[in-house]
FIMIMAR-584244 format. One line per 2 residues: number of its first residue (from 1); for each residue x, y, z of N, C-alpha, C. Coordinates in steps of 0.1 Angstrom, whole numbers. Example, Ala and Ser with C-alpha at 12.3 -4.5 7.8 and 13.67 -1.06 7.14 Angstrom:
2
1) 132:-57:78:123:-45:78:132:-33:78 ~ 128:-22:71:137:-11:71:129:0:79
***
This chain:
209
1) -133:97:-188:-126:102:-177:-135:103:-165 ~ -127:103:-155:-139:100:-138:-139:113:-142
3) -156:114:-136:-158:130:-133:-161:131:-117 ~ -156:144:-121:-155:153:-103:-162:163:-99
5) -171:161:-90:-178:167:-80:-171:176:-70 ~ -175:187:-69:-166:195:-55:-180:201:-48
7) -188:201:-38:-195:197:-30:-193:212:-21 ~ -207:219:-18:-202:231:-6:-192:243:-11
9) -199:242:-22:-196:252:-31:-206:264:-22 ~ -198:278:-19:-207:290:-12:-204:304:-15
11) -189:304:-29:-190:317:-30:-181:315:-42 ~ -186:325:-56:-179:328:-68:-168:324:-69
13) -155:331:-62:-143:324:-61:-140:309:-62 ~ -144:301:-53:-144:291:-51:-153:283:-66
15) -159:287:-68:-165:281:-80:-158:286:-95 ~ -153:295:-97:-141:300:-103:-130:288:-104
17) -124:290:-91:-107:284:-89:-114:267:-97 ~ -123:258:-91:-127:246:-95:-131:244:-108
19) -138:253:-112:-142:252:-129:-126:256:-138 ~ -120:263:-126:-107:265:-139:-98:252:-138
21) -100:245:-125:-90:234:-124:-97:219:-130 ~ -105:224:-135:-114:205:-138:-125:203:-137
23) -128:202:-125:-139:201:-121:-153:199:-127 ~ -161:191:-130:-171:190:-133:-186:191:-137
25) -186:189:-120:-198:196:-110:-196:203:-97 ~ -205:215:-95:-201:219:-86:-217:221:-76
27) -214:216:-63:-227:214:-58:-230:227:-44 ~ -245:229:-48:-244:245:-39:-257:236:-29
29) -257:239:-15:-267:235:-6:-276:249:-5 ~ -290:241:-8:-302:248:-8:-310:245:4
31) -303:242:16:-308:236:26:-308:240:37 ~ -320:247:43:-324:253:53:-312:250:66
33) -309:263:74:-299:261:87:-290:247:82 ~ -285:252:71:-267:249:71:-262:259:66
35) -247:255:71:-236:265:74:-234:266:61 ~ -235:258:52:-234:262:35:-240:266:29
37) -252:269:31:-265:278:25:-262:288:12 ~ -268:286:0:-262:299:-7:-276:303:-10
39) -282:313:-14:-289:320:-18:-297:316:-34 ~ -307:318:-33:-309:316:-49:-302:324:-59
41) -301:342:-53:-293:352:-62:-281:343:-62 ~ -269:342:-55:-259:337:-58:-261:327:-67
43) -265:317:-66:-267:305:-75:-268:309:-87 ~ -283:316:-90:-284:320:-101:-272:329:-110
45) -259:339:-104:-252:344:-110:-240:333:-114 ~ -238:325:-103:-227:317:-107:-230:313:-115
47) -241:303:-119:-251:290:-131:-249:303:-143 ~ -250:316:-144:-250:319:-155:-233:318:-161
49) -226:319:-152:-215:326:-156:-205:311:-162 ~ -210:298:-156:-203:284:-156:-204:284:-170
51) -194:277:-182:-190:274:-189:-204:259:-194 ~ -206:257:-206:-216:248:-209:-211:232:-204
53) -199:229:-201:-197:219:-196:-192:218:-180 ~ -195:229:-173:-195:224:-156:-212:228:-156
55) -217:216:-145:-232:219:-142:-233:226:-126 ~ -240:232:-124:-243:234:-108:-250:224:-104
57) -251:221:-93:-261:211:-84:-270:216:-75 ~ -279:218:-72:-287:224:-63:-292:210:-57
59) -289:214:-39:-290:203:-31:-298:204:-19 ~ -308:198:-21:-316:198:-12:-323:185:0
61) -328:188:6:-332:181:16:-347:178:18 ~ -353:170:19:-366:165:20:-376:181:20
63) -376:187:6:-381:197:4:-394:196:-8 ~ -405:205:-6:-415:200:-15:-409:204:-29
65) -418:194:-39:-418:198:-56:-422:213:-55 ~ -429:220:-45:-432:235:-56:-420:245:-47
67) -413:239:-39:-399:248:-33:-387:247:-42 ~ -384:232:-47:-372:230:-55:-376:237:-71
69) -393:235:-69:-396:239:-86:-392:255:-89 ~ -396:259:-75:-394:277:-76:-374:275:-78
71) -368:271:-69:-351:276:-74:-348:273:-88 ~ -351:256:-91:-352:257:-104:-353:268:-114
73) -364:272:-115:-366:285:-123:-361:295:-121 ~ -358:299:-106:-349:313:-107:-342:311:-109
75) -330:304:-106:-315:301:-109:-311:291:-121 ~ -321:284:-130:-316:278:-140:-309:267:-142
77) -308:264:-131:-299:249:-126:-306:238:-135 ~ -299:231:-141:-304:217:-147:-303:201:-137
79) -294:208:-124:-293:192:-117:-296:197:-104 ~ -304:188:-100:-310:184:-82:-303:173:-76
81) -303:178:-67:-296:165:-59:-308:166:-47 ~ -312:151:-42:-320:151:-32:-313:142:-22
83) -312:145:-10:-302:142:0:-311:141:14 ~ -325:137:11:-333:134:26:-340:121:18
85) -352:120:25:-360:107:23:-368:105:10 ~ -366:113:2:-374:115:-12:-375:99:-16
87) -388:99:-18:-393:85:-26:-389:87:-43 ~ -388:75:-44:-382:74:-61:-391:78:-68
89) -407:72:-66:-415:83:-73:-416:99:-77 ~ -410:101:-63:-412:119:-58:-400:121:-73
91) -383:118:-76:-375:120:-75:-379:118:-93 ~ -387:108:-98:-388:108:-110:-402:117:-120
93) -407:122:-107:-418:131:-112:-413:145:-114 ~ -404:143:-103:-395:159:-102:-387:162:-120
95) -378:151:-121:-373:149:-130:-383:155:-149 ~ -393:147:-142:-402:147:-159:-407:161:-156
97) -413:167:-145:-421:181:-147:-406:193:-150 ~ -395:191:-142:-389:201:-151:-378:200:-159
99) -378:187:-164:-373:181:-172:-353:184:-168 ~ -348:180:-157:-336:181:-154:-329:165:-146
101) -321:171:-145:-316:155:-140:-312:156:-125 ~ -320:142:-121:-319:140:-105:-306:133:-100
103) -299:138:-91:-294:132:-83:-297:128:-69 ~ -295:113:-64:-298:108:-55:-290:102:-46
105) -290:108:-34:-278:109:-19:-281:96:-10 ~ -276:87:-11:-275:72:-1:-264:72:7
107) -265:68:20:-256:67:31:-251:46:21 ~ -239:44:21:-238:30:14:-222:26:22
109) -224:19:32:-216:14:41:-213:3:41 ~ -223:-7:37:-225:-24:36:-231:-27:28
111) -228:-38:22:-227:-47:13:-244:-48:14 ~ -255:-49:23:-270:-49:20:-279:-38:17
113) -266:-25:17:-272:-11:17:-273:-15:-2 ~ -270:-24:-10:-276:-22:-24:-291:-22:-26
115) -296:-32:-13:-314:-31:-16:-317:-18:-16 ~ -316:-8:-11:-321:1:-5:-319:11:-20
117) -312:8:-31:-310:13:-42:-319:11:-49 ~ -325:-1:-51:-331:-6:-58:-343:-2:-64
119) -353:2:-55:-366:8:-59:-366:22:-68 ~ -349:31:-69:-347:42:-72:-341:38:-86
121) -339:26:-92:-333:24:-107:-343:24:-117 ~ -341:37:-125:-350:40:-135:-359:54:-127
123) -355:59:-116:-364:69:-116:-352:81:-109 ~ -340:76:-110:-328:87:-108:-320:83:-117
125) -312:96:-121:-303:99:-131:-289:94:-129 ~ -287:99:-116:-274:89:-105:-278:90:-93
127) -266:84:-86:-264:83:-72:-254:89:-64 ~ -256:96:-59:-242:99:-48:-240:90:-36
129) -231:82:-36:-231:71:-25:-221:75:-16 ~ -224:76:-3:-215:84:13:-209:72:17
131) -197:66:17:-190:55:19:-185:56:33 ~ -189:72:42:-181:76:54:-185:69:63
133) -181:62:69:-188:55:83:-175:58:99 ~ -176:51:108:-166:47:117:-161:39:121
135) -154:29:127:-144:22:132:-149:21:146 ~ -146:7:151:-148:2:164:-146:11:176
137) -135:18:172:-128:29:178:-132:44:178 ~ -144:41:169:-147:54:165:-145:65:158
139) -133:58:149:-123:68:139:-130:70:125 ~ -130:79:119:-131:82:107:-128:72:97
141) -137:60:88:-131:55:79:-139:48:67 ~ -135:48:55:-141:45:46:-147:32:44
143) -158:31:41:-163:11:41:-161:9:24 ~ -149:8:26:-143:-1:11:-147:-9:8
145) -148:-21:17:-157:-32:15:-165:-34:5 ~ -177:-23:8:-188:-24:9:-196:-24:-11
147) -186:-17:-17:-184:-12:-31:-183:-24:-37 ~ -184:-34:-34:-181:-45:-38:-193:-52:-48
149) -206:-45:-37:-220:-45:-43:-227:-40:-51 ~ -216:-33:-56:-221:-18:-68:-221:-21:-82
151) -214:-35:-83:-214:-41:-94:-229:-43:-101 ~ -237:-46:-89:-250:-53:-94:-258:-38:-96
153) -253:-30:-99:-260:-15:-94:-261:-8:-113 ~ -271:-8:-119:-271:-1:-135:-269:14:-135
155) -271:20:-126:-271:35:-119:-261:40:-122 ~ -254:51:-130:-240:57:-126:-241:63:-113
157) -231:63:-106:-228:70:-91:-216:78:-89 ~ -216:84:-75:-211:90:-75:-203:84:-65
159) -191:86:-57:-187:81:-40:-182:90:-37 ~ -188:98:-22:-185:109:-14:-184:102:-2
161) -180:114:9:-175:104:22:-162:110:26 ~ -155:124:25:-142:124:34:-131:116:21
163) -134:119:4:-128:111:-2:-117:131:-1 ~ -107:121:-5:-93:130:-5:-84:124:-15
165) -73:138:-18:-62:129:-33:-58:117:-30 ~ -57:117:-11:-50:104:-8:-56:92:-9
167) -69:93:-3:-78:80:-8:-88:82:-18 ~ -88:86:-28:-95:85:-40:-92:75:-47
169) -73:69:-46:-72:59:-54:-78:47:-46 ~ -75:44:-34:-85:35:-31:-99:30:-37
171) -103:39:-36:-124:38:-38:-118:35:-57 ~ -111:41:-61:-113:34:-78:-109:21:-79
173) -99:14:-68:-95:-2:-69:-105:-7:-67 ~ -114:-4:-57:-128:-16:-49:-140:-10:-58
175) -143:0:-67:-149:5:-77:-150:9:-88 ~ -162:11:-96:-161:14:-109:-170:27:-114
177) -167:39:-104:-181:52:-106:-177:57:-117 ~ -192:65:-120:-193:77:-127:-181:86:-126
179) -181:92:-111:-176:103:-107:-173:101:-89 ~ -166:110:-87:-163:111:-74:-162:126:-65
181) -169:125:-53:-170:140:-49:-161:142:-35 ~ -159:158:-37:-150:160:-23:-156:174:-19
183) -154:173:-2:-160:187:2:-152:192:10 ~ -155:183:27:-148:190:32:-137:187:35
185) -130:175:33:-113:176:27:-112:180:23 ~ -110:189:14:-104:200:4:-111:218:9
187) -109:215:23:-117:227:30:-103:240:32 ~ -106:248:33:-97:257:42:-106:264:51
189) -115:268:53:-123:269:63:-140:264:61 ~ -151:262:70:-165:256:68:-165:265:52
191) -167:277:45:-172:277:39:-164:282:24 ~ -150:280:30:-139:280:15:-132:268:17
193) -133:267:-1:-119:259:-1:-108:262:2 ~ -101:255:1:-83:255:2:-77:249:-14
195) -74:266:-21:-74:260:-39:-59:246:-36 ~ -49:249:-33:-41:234:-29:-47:218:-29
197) -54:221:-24:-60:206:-20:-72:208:-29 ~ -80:218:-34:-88:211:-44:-77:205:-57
199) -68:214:-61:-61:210:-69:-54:195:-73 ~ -54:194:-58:-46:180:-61:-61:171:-64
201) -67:172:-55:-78:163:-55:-82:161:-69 ~ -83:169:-78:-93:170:-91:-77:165:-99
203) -70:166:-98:-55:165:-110:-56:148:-98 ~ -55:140:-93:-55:126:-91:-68:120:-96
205) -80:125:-90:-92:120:-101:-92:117:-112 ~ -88:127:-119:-90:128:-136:-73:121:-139
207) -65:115:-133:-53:102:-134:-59:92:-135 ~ -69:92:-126:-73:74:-128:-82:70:-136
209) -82:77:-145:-90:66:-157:-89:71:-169
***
């Protein structure tokens, strides 16, 4: 079954409603001056309370091994996600000293953005790949396209990007992921969901495969 990511996770409830509807993973930002910030305390109560099969994510940004190593240990989390410039080395050292599994955040728009994977196979666990780009026009829109190149890719992934119930089935025609994440489409405000639209989203996911 595709598994599902729900992304901007910032408060119990919300982590509740998703773990009861499906959901898989649920990802908490550990990332200095954002609007999604949760706390190590929080993290750590939610990660206790999650069932043996939803994981937390702790998501960070071009932050040192002994800052991610300290949440690690207070909060218990088994998955990282690294979402700045982290070198594959950094990302596989991280991996072996606290023995958890990495996830790795690529902007993947075009068909050449697969090089840019490449140095990272064998030293991440997966990928989260951000499909969001713009339009001539400027508009909000998904580079379908571009998934085309993922074939050559050994990595399970992930594809985030503005994915919604409505285009989720898209990205599974032009693709073949792991899993797929959603954030802020399935928003009701920056730092809640809206349980409706996660619902749908996670009940169309787990249809397609």
């Amino acid at each position: 079954m595709l598994k599902v990511k729900i992304c901007g996770i910032t408060n119990y409830d919300d982590a509740l409603n998703a773990t009861n509807l499906g959901a898989d993973y649920l990802g908490f930002q550990i990332i200095k001056d954002s609007p999604k910030k949760v706390s190590d305390k929080m993290l750590k109560e939610v990660n206790e309370k999650l069932p043996p099969f939803v994981l937390a994510v702790g998501i960070f940004v071009d932050q040192d091994s002994k800052a991610i190593t300290k949440v690690v240990k207070k909060t218990g989390i088994k998955v990282v996600q690294l979402n700045g410039s982290e070198t594959p080395e950094f990302c596989k050292a991280l991996a072996v000293s606290l023995g958890i599994k990495v996830f790795k955040y690529m902007k993947f728009t075009s068909v050449a953005d697969v090089i840019k994977l490449q140095p990272y196979t064998g030293n991440v666990d997966y990928f989260v790949l951000d499909i969001s780009t713009k339009d001539e026009q400027g508009n909000d829109i998904l580079a379908l396209d571009a998934l085309s190149a993922l074939e050559q890719v050994s990595v399970p992934y992930f594809i985030t990007g503005n994915i919604s119930s409505e285009n989720v089935g898209e990205v599974m025609e032009k693709s073949k992921p792991f899993g797929v994440e959603a954030d802020t489409s399935i928003e009701r405000l920056q730092r809640r969901k809206d349980f409706n639209k996660m619902a749908d989203f996670i009940k169309n996911a787990h249809s397609l495969r």
